[in-house]
C-alpha positions as a Markdown table, in Angstrom:
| # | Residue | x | y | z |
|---|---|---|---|---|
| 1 | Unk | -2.8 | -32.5 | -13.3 |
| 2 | Unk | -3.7 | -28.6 | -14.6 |
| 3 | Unk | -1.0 | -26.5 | -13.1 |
| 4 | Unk | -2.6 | -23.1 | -11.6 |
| 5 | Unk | -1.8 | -20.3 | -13.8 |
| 6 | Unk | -0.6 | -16.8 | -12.1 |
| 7 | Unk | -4.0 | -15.4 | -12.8 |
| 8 | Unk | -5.2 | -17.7 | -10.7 |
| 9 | Unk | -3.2 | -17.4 | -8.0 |
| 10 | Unk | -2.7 | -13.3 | -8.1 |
| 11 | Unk | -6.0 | -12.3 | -6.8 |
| 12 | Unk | -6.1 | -14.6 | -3.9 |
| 13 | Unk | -2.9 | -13.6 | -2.3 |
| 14 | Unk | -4.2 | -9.6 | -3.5 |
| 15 | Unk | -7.1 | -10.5 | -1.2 |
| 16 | Unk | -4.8 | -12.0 | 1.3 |
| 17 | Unk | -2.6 | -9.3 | 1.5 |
| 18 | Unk | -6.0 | -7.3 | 1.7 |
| 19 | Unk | -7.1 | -9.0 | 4.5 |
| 20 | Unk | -3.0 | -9.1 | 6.7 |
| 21 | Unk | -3.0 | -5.0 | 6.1 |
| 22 | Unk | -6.4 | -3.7 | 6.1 |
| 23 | Unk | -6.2 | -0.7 | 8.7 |
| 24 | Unk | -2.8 | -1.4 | 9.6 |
| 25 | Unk | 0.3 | 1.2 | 9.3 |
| 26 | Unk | 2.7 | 0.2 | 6.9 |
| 27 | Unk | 6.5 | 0.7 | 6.4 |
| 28 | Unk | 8.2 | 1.4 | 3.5 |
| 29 | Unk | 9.0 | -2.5 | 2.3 |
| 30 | Unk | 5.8 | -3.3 | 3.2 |
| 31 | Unk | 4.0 | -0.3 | 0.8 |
| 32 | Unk | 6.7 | -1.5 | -2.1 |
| 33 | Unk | 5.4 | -5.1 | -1.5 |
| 34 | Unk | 1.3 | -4.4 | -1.8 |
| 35 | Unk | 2.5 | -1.8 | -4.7 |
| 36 | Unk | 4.0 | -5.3 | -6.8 |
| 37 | Unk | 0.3 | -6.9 | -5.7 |
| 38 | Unk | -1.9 | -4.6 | -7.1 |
| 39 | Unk | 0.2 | -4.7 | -10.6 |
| 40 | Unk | -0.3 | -8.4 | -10.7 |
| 41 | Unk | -3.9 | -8.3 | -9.6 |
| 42 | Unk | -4.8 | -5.5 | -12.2 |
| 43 | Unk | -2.7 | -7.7 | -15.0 |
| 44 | Unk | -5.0 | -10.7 | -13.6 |
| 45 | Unk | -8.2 | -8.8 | -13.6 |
| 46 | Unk | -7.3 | -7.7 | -17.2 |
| 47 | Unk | -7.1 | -11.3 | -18.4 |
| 48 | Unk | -10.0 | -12.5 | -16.5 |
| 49 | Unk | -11.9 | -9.4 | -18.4 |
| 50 | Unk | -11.0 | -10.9 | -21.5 |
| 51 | Unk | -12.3 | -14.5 | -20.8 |
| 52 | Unk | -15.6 | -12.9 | -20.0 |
| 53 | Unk | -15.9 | -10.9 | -22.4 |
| 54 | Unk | -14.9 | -13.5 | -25.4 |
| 55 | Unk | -17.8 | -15.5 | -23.7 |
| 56 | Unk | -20.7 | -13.1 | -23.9 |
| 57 | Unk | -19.4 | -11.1 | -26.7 |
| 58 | Unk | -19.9 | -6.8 | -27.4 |
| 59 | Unk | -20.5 | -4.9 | -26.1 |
| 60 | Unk | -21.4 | -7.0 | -22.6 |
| 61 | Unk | -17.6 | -7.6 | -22.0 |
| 62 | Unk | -17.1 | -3.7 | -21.8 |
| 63 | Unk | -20.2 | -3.5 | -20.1 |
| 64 | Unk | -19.5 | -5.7 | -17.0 |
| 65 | Unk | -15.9 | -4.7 | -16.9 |
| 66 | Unk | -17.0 | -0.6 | -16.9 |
| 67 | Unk | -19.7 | -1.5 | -14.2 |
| 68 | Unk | -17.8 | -3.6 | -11.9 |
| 69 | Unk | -14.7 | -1.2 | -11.6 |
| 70 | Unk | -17.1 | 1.9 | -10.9 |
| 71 | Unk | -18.9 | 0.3 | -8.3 |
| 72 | Unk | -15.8 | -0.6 | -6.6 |
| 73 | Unk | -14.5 | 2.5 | -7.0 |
| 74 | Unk | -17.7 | 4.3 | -5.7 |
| 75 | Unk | -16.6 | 2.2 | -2.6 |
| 76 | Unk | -13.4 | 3.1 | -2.5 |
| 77 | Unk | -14.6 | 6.8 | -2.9 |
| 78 | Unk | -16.5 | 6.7 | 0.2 |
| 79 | Unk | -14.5 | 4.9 | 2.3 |
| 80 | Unk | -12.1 | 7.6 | 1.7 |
| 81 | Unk | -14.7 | 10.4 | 2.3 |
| 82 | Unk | -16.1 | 8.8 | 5.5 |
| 83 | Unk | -12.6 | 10.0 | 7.4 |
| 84 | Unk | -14.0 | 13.2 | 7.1 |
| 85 | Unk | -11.8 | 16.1 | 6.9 |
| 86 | Unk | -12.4 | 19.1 | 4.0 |
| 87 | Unk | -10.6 | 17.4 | 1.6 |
| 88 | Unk | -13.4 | 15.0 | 1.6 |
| 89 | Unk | -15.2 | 17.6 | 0.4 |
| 90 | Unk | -13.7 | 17.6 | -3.3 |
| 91 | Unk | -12.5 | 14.2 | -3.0 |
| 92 | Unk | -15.7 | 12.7 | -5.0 |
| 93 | Unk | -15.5 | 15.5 | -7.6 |
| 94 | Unk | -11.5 | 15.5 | -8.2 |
| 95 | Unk | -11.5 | 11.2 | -8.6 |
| 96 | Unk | -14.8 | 11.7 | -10.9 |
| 97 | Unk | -13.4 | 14.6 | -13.2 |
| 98 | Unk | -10.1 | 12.6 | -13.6 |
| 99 | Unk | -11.7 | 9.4 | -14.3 |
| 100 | Unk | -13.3 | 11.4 | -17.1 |
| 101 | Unk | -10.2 | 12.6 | -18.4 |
| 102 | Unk | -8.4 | 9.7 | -17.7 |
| 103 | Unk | -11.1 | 7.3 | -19.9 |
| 104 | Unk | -12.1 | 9.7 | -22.9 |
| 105 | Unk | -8.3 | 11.8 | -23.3 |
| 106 | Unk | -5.8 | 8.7 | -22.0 |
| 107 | Unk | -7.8 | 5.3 | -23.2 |
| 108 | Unk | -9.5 | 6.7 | -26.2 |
| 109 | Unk | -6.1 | 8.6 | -27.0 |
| 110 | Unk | -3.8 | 6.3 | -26.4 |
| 111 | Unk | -6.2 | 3.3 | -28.0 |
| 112 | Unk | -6.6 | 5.4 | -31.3 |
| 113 | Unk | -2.7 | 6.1 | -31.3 |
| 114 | Unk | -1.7 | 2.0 | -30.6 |
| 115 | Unk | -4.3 | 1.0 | -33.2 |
| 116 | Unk | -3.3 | 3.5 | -35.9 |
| 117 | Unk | 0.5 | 2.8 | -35.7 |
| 118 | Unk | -0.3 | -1.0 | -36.2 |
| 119 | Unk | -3.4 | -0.7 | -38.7 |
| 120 | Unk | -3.1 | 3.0 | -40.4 |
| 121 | Unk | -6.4 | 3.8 | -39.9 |
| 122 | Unk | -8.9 | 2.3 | -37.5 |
| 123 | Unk | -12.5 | 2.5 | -38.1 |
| 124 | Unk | -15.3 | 2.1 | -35.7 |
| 125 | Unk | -19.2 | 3.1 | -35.5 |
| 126 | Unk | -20.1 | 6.6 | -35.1 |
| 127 | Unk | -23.5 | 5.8 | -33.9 |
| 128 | Unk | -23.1 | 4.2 | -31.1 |
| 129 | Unk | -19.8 | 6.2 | -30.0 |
| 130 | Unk | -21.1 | 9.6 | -30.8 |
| 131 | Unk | -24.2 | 8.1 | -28.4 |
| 132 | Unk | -22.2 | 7.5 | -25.7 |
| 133 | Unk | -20.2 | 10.7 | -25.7 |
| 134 | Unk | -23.4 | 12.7 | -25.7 |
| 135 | Unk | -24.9 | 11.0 | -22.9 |
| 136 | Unk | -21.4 | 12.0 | -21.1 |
| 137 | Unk | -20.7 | 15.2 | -22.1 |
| 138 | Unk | -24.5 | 15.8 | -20.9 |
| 139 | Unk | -24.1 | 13.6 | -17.7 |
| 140 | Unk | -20.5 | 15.6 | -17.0 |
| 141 | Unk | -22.0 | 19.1 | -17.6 |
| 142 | Unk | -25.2 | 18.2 | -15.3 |
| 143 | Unk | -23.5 | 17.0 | -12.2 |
| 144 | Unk | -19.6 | 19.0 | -12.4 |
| 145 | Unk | -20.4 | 21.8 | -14.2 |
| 146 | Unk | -23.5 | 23.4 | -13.3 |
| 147 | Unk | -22.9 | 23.2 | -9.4 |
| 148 | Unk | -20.7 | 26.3 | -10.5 |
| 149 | Unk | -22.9 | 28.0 | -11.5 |
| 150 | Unk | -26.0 | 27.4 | -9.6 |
| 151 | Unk | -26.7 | 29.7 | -6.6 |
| 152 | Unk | -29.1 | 28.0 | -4.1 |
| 153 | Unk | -26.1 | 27.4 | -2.1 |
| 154 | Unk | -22.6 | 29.4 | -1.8 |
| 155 | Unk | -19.8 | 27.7 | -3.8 |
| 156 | Unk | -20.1 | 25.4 | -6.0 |
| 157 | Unk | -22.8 | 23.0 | -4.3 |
| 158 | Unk | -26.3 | 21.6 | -5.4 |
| 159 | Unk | -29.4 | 22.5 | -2.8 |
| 160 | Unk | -30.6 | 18.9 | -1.8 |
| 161 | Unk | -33.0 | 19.4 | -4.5 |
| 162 | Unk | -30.6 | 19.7 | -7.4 |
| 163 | Unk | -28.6 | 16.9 | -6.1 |
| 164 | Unk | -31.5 | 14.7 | -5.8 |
| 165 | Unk | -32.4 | 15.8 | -9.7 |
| 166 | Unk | -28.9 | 15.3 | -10.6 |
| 167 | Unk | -28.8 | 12.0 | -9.3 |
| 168 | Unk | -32.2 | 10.6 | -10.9 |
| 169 | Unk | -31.4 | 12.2 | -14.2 |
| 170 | Unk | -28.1 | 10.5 | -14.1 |
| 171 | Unk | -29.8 | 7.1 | -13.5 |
| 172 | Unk | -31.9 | 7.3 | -16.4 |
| 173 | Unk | -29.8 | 8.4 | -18.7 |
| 174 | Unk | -27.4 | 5.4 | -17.6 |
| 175 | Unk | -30.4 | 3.0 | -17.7 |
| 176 | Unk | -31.4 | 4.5 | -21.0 |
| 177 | Unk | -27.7 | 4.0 | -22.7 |
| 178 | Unk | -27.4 | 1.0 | -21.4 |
| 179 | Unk | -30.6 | -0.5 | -23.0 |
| 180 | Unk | -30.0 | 0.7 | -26.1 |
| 181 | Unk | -26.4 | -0.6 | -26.4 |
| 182 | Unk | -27.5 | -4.2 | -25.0 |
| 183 | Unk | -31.3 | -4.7 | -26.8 |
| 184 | Unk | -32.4 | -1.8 | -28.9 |
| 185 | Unk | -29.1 | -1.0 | -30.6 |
| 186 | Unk | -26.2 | -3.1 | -30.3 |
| 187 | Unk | -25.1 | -3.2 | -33.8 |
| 188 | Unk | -24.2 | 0.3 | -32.8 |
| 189 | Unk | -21.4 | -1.3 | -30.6 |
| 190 | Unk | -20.0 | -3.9 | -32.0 |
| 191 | Unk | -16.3 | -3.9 | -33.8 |
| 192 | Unk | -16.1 | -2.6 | -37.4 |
| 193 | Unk | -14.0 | -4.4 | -40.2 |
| 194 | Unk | -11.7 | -2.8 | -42.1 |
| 195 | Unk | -13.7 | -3.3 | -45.1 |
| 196 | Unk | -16.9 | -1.8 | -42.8 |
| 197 | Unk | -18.7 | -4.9 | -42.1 |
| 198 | Unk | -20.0 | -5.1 | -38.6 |
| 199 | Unk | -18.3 | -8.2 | -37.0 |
| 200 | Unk | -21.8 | -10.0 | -34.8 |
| 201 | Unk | -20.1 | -13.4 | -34.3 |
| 202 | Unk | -17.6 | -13.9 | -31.8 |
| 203 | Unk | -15.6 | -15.8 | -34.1 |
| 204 | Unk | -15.4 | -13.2 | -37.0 |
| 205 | Unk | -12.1 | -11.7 | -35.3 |
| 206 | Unk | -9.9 | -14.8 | -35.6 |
| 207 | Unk | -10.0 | -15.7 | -31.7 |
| 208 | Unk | -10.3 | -19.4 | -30.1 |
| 209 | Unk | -13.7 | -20.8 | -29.4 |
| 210 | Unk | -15.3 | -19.0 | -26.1 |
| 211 | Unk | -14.4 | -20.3 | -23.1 |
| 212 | Unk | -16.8 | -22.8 | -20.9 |
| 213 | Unk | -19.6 | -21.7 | -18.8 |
| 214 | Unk | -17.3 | -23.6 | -16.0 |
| 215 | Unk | -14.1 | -21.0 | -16.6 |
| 216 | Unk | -15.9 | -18.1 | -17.5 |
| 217 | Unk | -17.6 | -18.2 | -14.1 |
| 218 | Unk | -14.6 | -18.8 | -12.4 |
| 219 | Unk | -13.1 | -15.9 | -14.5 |
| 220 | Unk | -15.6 | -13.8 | -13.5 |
| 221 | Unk | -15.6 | -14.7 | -9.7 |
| 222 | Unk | -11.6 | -14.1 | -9.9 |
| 223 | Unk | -12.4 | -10.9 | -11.5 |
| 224 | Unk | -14.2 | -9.7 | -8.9 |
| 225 | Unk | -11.9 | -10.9 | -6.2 |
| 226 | Unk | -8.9 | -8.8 | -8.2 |
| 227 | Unk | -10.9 | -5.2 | -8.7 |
| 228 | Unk | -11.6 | -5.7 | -4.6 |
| 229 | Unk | -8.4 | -6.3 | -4.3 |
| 230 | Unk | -6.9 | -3.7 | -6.4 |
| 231 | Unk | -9.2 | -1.0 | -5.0 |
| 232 | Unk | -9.0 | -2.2 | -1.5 |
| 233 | Unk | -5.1 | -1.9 | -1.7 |
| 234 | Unk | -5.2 | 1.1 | -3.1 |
| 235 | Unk | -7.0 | 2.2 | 0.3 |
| 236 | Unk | -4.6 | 0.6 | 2.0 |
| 237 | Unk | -1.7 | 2.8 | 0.3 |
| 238 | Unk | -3.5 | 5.8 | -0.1 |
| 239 | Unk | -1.6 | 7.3 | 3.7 |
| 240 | Unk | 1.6 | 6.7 | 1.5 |
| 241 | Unk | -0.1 | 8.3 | -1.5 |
| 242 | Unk | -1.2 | 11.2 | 0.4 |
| 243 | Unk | 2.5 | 11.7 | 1.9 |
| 244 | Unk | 3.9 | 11.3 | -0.9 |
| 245 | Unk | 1.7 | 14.0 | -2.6 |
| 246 | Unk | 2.5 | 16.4 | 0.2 |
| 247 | Unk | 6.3 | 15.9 | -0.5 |
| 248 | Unk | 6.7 | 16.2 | -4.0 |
| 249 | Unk | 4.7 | 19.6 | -3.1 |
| 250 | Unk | 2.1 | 18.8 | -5.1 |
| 251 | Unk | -1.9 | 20.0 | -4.1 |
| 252 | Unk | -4.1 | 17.6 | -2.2 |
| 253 | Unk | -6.6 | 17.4 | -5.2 |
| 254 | Unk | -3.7 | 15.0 | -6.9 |
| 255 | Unk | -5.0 | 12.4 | -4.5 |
| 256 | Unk | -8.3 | 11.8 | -7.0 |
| 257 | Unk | -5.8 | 12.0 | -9.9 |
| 258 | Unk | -3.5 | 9.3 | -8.4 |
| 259 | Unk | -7.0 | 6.8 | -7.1 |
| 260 | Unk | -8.2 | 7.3 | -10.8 |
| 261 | Unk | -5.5 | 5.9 | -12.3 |
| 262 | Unk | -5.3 | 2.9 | -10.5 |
| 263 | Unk | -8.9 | 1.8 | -10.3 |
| 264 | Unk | -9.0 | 2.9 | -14.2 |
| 265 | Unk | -5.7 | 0.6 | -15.3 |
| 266 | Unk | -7.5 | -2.7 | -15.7 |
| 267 | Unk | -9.8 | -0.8 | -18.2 |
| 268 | Unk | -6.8 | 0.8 | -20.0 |
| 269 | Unk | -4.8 | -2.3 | -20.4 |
| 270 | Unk | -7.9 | -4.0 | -21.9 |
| 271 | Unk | -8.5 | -1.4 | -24.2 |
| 272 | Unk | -5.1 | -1.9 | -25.7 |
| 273 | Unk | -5.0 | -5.0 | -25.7 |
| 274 | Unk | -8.0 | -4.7 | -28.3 |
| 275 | Unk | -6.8 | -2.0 | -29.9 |
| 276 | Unk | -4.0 | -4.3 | -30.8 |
| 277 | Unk | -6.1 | -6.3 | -32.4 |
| 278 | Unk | -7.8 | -4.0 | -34.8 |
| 279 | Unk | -11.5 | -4.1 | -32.2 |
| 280 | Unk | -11.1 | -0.2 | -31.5 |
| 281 | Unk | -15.2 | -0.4 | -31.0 |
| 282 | Unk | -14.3 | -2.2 | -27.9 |
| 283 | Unk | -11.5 | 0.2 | -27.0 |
| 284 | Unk | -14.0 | 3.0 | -27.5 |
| 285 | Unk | -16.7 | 1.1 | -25.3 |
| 286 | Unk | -14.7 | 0.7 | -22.8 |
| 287 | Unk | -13.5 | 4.0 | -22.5 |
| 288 | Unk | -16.8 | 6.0 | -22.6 |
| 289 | Unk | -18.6 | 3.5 | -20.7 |
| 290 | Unk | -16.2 | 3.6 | -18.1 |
| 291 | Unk | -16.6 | 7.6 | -18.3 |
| 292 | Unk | -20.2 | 7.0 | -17.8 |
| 293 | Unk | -20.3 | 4.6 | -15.6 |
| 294 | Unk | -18.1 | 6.7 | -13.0 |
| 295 | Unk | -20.6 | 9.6 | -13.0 |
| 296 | Unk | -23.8 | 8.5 | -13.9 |
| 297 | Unk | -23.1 | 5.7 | -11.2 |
| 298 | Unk | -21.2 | 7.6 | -8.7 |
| 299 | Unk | -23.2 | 10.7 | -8.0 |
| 300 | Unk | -26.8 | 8.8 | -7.4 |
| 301 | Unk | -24.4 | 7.0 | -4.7 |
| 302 | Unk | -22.6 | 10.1 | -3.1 |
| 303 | Unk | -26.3 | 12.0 | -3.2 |
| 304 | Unk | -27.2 | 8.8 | -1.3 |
| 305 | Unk | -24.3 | 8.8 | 0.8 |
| 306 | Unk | -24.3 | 12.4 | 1.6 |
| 307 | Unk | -27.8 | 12.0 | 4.3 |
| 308 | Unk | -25.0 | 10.5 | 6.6 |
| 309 | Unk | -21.7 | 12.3 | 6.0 |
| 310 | Unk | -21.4 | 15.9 | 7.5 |
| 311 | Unk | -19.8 | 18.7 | 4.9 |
| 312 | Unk | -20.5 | 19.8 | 1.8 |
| 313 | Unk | -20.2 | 17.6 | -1.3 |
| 314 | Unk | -18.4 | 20.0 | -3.7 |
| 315 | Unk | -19.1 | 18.8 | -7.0 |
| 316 | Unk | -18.8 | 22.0 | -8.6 |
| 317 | Unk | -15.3 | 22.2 | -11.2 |
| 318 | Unk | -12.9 | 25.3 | -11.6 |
| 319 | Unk | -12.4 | 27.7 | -14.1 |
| 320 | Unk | -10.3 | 25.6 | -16.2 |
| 321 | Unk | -11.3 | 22.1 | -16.0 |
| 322 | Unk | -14.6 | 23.5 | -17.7 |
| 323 | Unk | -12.3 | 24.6 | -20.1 |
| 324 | Unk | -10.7 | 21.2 | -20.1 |
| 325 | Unk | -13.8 | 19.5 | -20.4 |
| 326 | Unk | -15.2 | 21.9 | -23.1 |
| 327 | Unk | -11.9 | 21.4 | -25.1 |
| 328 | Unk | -12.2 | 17.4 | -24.8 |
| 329 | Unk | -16.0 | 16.9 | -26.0 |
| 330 | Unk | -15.3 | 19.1 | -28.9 |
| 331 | Unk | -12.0 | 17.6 | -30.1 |
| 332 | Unk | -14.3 | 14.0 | -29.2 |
| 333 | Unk | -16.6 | 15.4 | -31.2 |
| 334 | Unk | -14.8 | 15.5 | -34.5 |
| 335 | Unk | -12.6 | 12.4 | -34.1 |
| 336 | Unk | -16.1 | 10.5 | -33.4 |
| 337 | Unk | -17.8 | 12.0 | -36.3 |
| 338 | Unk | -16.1 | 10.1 | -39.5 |
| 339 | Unk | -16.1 | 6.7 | -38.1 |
| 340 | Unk | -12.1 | 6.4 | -38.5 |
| 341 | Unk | -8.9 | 8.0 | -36.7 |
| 342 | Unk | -5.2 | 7.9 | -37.6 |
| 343 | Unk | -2.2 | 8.7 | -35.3 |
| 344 | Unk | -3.0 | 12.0 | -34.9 |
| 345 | Unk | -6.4 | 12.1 | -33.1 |
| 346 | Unk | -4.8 | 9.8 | -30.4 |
| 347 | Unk | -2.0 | 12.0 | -30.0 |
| 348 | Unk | -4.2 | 14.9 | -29.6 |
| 349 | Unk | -6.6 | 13.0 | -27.1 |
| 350 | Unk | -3.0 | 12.1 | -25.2 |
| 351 | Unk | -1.9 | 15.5 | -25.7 |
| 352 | Unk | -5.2 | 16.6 | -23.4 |
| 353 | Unk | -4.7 | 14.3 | -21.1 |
| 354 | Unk | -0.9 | 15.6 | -20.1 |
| 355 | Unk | -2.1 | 19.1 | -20.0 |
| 356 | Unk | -4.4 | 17.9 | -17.5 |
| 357 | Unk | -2.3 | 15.9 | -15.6 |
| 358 | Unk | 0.3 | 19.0 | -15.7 |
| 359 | Unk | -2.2 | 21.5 | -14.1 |
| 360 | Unk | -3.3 | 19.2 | -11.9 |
| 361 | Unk | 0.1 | 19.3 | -10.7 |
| 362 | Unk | 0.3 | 22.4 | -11.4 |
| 363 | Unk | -2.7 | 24.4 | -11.2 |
């Protein structure tokens, strides 16, 4: 008889552990204990990922991976805001700028720097990437930078009426990307060979035949069942997060930092995994479509969201994470722009992302 595989058996007893601390209180072995869940289930969700992905091909596999973390994480997001408070405030725009950062300065950097080292040079299409790092450079400066600067409302908030446009333009450019990486353009997103040929089979990079219909459906139902998991946990720890924050006497804005890296880590573990294997394209997708998918997803949801919470919904960034931001889309710019990176572009995407991390810590 088939033994059951820890993939298998991780996100069940994530979502069991879900279900035994949900709105509880929880001592220190305790917050250790769902700390060693949520690695396994974010290692499970990873390979669960991969299953699906092998099955429908690129860019899909990105696609649903990108889309089901962001929704969940738009969950998480407002469950967090709905205790109110005025960090609530900020709490949408700090998790969504960091995601940002996170996806295009850690997983592009760090997939660039892993597939160099192993392959020299990697090579992907600048079509389609520079296509997704338009639509979100345009999606980032419409809904975090321009509530700086607009002045229907004091600070750095949209009038109802911006935040309604903000929201609808962000759902069609989403809509719009997305069709033209799945139907009008997909040769635009599929891996490159080192000798430029575009690789349209799923056999053309050396993997096994895909899986079954039978266990890539169970893959993908064990998927979902992990990035619950992994994002409801991560509710359940954020009291400990928060405390801990406090004491290390770091600010409160962190928080986002520290939610975006854990909802993000099944999407950066996939990306190097494929970076490993010479499919940067899919590293690439992953990362900007993740980027995408956690604003042009998550704002239509908080403008929705926003009829029924009380406060403000700063979206509005500081001083220097638009300097941040401008830094990262031009530097993403011209490591897009030939269609091949060596070591140094990832470390200078890497080397962005600790001096955001630093300020964040350290602002």
């Amino acid at each position: 008889m088939h033994r059951l595989s820890w993939t298998s058996v991780a996100p069940v007893v994530a979502l069991c552990a879900l279900a035994l601390t949900w709105g509880r209180h929880l001592g220190t072995v305790p917050v250790a204990a769902v700390a060693v869940i949520i690695a396994s289930a974010v290692l499970a969700a990873v390979h669960h990922a991969e299953v699906v992905a092998h099955r429908v091909g690129e860019p899909f596999g990105s696609l649903i991976l990108a889309v089901a973390v962001t929704i969940i994480e738009v969950g998480l997001i407002l469950t967090l805001m709905s205790s109110g408070g005025a960090k609530a405030e900020t709490l949408a725009r700090d998790t969504v700028f960091a995601a940002v950062m996170i996806t295009v300065n850690g997983i592009m950097g760090l997939s660039l720097l892993i597939g160099s080292v192993r392959f020299h040079t990697v090579r992907f299409n600048p079509e389609g990437t520079g296509a997704a790092l338009a639509t979100v450079a345009t999606l980032a400066v419409t809904c975090l930078v321009l509530p700086t600067f607009t002045v229907g409302e004091a600070g750095p908030v949209f009038t109802p009426g911006q935040l309604t446009f903000a929201a609808v333009a962000s759902l069609a450019l989403y809509g719009l990307f997305v069709s033209t990486q799945t139907v009008r353009h997909r040769d635009f997103f599929l891996p490159v060979a080192r000798d430029g040929r575009t690789l349209w089979d799923k056999d053309d990079d050396g993997h096994a035949d895909p899986p079954s219909d039978r266990r890539s459906l169970i893959s993908l139902g064990l998927l979902l069942v992990s990035l619950v998991s992994v994002v409801g946990l991560a509710k359940v720890e954020s009291p400990a997060i928060e405390s801990a924050v406090a004491a290390l006497g770091l600010p409160a804005s962190f928080v986002g930092v520290v939610i975006a890296l854990l909802v993000l880590a099944p999407e950066t573990l996939a990306a190097v995994n494929a970076a490993r294997r010479e499919r940067v394209q899919t590293s690439l997708n992953l990362a900007l479509g993740s980027a995408m998918a956690s604003i042009g997803l998550t704002i239509p949801a908080l403008a929705l969201a926003s009829i029924w919470f009380s406060g403000d919904l700063r979206l509005g960034l500081g001083p220097t994470h638009v300097v941040l931001l401008a830094i990262t889309v031009v530097v993403s710019v011209l490591t897009i722009v030939p269609g091949r990176a060596t070591r140094l572009q990832g470390g200078v995407h890497l080397v962005l992302l600790a001096a955001f991390l630093f300020l964040a810590a350290s602002p």
